[in-house]
N, C-alpha and C positions, 0 to 999 in steps of 0.2 A: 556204699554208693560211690565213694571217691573211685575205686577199680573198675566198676563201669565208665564213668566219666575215661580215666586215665585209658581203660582199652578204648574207647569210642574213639578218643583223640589220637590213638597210634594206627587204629584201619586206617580212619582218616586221612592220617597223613600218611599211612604203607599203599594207600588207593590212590594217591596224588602222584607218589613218587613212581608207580608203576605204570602212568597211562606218561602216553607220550608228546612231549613240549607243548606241540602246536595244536589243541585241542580246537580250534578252529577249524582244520582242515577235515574233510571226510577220511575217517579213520578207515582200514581196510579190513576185513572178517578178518586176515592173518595176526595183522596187527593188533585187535584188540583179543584178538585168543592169547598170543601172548602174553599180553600186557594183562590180560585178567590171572592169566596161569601165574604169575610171578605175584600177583594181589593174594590170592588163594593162598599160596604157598607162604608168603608172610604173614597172613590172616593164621593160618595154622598155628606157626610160631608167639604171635601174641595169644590165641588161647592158652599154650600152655604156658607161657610166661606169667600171665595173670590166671592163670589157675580158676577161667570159670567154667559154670556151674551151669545146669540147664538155664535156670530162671535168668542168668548175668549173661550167659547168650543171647537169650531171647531180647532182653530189653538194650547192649550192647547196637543187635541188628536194628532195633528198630531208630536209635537214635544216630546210628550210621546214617537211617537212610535221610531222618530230616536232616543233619547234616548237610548231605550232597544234595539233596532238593533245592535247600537255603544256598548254598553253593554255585549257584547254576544250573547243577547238573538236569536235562532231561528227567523229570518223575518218573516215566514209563520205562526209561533205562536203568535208573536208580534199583527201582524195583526188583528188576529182574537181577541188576547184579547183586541185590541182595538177598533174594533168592536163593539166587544160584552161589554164594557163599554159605548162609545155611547148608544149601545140600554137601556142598563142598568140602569145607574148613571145621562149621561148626555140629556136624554130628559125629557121632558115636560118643566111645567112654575114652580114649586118649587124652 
């Protein structure tokens, strides 16, 4: 369990460091394509860093998402960008 905790807490923080400063301001489609693409592409790297598994995906994502809920972030956006990291980062066998 400690390696889900440990990946939960590097999206986390690899999802922080990707979105941009002033998250007050209305973000623009460009902007957050971006800034998600650069999340994705570190989200890939800590899969295979910590080397998980279907199961340590699955519960990684979901405690990403209370996370960013508990965070502030929008639920409805959460979501989706957890979602769409699933589709993303955490399928296939790599």
């Amino acid at each position: 369990m400690a390696k889900v905790a440990e990946a939960t807490e590097a999206l986390e923080q690899a999802f922080l460091r990707s979105m941009p400063e002033n998250r007050k301001k209305q973000l623009s489609e460009v902007e957050w394509t971006r800034s998600l693409k650069k999340f994705y592409g570190d989200a890939a790297q800590i899969r295979l860093r910590f080397s998980l598994g279907f199961i340590a995906r699955a519960r990684v994502a979901y405690r990403l998402q209370q996370r960013l809920i508990a965070a502030g972030f929008q639920a409805d956006a959460v979501r989706k960008v957890v979602f769409s990291l699933i589709l993303n980062s955490f399928t296939g066998s790599k």
